[in-house]
MMTF fields as JSON, N, C-alpha, C and O atoms, coordinates in Angstrom:
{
  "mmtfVersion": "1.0.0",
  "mmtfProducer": "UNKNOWN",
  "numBonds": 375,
  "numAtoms": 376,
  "numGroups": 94,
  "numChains": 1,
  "numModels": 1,
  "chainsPerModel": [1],
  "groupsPerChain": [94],
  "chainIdList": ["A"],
  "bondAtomList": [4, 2, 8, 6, 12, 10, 16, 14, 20, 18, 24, 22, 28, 26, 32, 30, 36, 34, 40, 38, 44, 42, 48, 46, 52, 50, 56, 54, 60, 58, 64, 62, 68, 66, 72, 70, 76, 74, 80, 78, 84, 82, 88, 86, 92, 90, 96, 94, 100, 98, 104, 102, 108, 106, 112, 110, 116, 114, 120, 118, 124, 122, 128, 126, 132, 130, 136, 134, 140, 138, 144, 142, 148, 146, 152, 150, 156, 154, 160, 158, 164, 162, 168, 166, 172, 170, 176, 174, 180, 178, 184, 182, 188, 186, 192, 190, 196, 194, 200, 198, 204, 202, 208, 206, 212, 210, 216, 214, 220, 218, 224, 222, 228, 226, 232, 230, 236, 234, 240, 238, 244, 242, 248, 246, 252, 250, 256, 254, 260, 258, 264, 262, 268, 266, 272, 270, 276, 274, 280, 278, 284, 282, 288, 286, 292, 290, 296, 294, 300, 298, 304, 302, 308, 306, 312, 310, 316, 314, 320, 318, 324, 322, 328, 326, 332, 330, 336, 334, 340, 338, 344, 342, 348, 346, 352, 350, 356, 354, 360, 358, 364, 362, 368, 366, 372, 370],
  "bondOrderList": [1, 1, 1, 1, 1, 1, 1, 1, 1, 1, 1, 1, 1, 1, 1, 1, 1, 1, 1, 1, 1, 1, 1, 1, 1, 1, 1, 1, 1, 1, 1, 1, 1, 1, 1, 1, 1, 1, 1, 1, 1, 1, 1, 1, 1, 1, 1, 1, 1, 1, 1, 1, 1, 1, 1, 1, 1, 1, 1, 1, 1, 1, 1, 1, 1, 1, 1, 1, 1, 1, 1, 1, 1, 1, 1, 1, 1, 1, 1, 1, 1, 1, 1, 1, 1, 1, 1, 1, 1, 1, 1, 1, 1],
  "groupList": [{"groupName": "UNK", "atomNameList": ["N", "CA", "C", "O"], "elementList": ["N", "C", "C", "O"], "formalChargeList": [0, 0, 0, 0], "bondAtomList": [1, 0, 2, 1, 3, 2], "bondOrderList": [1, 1, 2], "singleLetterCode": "X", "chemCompType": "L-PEPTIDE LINKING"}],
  "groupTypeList": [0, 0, 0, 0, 0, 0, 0, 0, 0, 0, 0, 0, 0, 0, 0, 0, 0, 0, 0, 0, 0, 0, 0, 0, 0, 0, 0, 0, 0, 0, 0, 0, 0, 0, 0, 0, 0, 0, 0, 0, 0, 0, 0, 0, 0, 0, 0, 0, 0, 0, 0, 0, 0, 0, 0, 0, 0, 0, 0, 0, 0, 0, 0, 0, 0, 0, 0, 0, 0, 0, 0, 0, 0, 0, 0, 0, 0, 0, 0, 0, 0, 0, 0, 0, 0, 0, 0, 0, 0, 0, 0, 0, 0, 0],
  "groupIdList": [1, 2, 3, 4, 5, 6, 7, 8, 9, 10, 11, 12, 13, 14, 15, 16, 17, 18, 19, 20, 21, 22, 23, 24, 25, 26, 27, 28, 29, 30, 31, 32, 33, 34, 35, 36, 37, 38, 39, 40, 41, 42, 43, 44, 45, 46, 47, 48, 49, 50, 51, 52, 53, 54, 55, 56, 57, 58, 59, 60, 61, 62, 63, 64, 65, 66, 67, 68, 69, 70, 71, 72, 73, 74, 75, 76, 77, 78, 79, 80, 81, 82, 83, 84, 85, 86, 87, 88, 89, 90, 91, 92, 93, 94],
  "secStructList": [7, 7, 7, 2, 2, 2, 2, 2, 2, 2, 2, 2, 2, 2, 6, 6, 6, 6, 6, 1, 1, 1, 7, 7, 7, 7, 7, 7, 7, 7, 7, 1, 3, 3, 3, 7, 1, 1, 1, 1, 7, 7, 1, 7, 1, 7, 6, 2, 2, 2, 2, 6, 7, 7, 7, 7, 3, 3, 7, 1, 1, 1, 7, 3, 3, 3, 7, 7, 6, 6, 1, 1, 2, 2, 2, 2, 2, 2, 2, 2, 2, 2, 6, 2, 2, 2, 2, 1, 4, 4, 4, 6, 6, 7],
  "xCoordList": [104.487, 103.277, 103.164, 104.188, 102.062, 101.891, 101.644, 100.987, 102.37, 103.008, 102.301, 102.079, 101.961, 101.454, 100.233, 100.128, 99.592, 98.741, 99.256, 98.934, 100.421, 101.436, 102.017, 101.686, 102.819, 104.257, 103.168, 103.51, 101.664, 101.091, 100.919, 101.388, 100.481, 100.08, 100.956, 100.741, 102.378, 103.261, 103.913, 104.366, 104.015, 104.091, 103.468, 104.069, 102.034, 101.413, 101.357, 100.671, 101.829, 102.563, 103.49, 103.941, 104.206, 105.83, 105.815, 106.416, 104.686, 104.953, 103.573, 103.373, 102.886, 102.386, 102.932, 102.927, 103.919, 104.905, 105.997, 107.087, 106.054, 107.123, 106.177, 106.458, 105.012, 104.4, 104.354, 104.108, 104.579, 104.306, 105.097, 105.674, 105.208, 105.896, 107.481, 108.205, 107.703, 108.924, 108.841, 108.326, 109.259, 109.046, 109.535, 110.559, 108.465, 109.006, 109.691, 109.92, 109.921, 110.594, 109.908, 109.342, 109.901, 109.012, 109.628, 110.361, 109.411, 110.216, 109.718, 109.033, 109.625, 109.246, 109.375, 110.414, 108.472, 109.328, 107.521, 106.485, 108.039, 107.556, 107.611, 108.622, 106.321, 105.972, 105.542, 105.139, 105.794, 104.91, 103.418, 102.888, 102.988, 101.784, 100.984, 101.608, 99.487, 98.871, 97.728, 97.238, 97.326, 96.532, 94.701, 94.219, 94.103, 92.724, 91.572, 91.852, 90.574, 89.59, 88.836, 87.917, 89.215, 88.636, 89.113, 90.005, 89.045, 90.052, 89.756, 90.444, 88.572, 88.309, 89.385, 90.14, 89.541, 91.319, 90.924, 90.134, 91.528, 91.482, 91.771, 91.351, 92.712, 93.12, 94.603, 94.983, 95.332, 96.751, 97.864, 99.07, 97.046, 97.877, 97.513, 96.723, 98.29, 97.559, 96.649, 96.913, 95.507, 94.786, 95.404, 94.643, 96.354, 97.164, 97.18, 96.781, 97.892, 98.605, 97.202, 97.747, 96.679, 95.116, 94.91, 94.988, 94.58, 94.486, 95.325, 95.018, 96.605, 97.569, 98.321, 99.391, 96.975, 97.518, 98.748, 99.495, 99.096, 100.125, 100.072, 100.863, 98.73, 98.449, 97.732, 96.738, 97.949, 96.657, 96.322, 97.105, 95.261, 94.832, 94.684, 94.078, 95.426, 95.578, 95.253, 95.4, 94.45, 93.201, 92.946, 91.992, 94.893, 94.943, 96.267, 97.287, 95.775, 96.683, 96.431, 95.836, 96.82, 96.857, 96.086, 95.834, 95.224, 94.663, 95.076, 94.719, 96.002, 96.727, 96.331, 95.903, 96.705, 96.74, 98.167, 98.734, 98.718, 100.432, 100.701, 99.803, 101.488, 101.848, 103.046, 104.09, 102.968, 103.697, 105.22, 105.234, 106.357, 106.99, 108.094, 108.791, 108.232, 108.654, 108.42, 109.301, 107.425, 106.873, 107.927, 107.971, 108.542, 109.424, 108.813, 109.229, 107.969, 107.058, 106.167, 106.315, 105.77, 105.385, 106.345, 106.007, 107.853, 109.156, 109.804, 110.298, 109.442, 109.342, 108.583, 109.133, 107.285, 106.687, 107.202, 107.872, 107.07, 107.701, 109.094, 109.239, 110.102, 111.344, 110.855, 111.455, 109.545, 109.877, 109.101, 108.169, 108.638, 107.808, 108.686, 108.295, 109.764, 110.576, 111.671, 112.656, 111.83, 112.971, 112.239, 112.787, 110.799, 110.043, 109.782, 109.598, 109.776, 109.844, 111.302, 111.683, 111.79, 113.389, 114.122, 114.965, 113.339, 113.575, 112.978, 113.653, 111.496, 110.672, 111.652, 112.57, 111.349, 111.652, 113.574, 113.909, 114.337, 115.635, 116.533, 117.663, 115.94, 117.206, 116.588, 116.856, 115.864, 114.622, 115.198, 115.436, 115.233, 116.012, 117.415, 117.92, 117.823, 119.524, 120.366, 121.593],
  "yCoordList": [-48.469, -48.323, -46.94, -46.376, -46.403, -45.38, -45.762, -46.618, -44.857, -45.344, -44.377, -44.454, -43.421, -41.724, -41.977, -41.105, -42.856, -43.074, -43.396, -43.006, -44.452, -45.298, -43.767, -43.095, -43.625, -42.708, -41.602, -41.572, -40.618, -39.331, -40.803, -40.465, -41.721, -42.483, -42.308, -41.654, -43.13, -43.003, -41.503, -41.403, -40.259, -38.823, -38.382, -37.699, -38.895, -38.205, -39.263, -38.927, -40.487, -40.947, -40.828, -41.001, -40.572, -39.591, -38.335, -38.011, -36.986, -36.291, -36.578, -35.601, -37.377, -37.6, -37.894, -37.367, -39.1, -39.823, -38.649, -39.157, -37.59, -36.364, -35.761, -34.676, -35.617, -34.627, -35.189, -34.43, -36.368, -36.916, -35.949, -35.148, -35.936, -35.194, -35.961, -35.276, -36.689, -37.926, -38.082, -39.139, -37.211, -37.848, -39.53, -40.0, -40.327, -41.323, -41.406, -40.41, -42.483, -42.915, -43.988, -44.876, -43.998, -44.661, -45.625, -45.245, -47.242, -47.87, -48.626, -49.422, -48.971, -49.448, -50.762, -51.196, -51.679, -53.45, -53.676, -53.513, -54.285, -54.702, -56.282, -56.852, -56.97, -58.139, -58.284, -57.425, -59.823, -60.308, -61.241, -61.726, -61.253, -61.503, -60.88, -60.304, -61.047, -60.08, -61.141, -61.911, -61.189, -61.912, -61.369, -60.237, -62.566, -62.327, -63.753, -64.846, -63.146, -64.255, -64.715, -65.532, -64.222, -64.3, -64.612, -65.429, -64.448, -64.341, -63.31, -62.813, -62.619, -61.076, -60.372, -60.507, -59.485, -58.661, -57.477, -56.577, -57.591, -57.037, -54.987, -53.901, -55.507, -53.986, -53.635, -52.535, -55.029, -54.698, -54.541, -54.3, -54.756, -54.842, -53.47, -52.67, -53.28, -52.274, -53.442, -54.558, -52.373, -53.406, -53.989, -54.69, -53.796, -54.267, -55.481, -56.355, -55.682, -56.87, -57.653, -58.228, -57.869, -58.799, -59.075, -60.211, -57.792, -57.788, -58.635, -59.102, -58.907, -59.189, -60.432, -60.87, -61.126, -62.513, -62.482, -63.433, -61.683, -61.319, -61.909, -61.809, -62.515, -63.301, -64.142, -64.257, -65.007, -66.371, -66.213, -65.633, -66.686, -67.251, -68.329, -69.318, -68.08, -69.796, -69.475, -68.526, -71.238, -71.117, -72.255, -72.626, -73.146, -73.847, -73.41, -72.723, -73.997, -73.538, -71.852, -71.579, -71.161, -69.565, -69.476, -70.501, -68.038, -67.487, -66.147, -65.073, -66.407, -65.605, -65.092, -65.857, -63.337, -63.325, -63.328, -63.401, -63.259, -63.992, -62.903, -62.666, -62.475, -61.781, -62.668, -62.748, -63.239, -64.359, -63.696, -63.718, -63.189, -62.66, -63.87, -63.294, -65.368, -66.075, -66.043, -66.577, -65.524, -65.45, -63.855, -62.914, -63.915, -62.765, -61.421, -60.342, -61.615, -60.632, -60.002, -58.84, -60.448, -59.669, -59.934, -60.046, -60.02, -60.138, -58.216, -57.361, -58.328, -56.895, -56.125, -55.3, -56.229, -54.789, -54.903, -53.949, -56.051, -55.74, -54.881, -53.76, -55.559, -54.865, -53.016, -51.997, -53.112, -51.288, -51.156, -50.846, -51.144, -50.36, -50.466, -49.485, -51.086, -50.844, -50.069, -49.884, -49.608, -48.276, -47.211, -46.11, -47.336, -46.127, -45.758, -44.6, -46.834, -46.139, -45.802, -45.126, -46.321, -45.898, -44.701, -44.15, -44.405, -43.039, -41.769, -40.774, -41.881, -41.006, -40.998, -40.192, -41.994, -42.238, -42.422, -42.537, -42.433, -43.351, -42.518, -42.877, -41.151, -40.432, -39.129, -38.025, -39.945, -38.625, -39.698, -40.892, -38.337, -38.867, -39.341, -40.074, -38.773, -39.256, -37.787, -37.787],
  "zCoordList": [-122.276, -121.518, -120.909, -120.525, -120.807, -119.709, -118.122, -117.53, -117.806, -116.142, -115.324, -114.116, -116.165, -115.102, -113.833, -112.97, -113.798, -112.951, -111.717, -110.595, -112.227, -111.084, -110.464, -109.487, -111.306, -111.009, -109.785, -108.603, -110.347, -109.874, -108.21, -107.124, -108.302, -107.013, -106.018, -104.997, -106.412, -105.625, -105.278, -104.137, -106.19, -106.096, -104.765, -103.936, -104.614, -103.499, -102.582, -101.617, -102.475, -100.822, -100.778, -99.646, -101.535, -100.9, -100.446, -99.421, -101.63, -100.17, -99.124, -98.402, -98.971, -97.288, -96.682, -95.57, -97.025, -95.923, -96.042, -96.303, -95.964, -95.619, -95.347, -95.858, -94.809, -94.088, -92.486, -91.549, -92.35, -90.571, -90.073, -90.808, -88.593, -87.381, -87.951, -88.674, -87.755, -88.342, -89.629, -89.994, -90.59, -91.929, -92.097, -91.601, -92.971, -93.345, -94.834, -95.522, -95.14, -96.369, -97.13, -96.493, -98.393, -99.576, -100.34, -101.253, -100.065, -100.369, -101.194, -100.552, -102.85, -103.645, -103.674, -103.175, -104.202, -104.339, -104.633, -103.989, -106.422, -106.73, -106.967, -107.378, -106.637, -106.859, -108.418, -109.202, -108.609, -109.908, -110.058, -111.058, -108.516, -108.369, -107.074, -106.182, -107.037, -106.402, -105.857, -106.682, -104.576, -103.875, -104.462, -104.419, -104.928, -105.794, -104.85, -104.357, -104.958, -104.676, -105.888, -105.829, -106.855, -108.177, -109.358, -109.127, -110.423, -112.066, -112.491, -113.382, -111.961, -112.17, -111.989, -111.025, -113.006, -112.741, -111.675, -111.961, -110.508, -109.234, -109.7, -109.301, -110.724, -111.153, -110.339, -109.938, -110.238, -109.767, -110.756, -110.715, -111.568, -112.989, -113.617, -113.117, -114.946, -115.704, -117.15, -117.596, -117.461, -118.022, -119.502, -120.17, -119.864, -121.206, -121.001, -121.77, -119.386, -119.273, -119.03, -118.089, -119.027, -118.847, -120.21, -120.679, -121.031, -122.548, -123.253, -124.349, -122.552, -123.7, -123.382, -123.805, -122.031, -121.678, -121.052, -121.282, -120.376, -119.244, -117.406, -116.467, -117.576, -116.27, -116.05, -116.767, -115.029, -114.992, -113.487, -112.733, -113.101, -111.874, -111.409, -111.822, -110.252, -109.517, -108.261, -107.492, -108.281, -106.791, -106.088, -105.404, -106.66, -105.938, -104.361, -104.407, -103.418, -102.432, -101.9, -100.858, -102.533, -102.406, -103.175, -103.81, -103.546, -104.731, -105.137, -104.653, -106.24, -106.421, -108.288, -109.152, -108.482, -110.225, -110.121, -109.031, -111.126, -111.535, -112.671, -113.479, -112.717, -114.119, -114.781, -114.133, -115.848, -116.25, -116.461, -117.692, -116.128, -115.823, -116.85, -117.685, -116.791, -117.41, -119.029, -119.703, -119.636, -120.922, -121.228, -120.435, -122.317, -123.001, -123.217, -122.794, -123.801, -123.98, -122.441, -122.064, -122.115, -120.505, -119.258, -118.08, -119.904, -119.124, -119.321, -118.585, -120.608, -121.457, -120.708, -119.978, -120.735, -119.732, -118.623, -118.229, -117.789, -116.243, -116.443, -115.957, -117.227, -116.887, -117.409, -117.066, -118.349, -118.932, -118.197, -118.94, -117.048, -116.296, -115.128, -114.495, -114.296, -113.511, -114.373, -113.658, -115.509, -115.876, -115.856, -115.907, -115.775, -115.855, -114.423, -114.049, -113.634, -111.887, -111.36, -110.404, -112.06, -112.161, -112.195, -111.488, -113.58, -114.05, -113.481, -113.217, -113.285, -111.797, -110.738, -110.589, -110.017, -108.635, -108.352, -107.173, -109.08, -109.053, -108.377, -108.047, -108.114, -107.581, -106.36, -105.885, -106.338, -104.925, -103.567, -103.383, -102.771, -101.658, -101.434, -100.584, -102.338, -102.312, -101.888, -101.785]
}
């Protein structure tokens, strides 16, 4: 997948959060679902995973989109898009 949108996002709140009086620190943690009032894809995803049946919406209890994280195949992008924030991000600030 291409990640560059993610990776340039998080690029420029790391250095804002090092511009405060107190620099802060940028702490990644990704979830596998994203709070929706809709089935309309909110755009928390990248749009493959919509395309490629990578999530459902549920609107019972919570209303949540889900990235099916249990299914092999979009177990696959999640894990290659956390080696790709990995690989950016894995060694800034150390």
């Amino acid at each position: 997948g291409d990640y560059t949108a993610g990776i340039a996002l998080l690029t420029a709140e790391i250095a804002r959060l090092k511009n405060y009086a107190t620099p802060k620190r940028f702490i990644l943690h990704l979830y596998d679902e994203g709070g929706a009032t809709s089935a309309t894809p909110p755009g928390y995803y990248p749009s493959y995973l919509y395309s490629s049946n990578c999530t459902f919406y549920r609107s019972t209890g919570s209303t949540n989109i889900t990235w099916k994280v249990w299914n092999p195949t979009c177990r696959t992008y999640f894990k290659n898009m956390i080696a790709a924030y990995g690989a950016a991000f894995g060694t800034r600030g150390k």
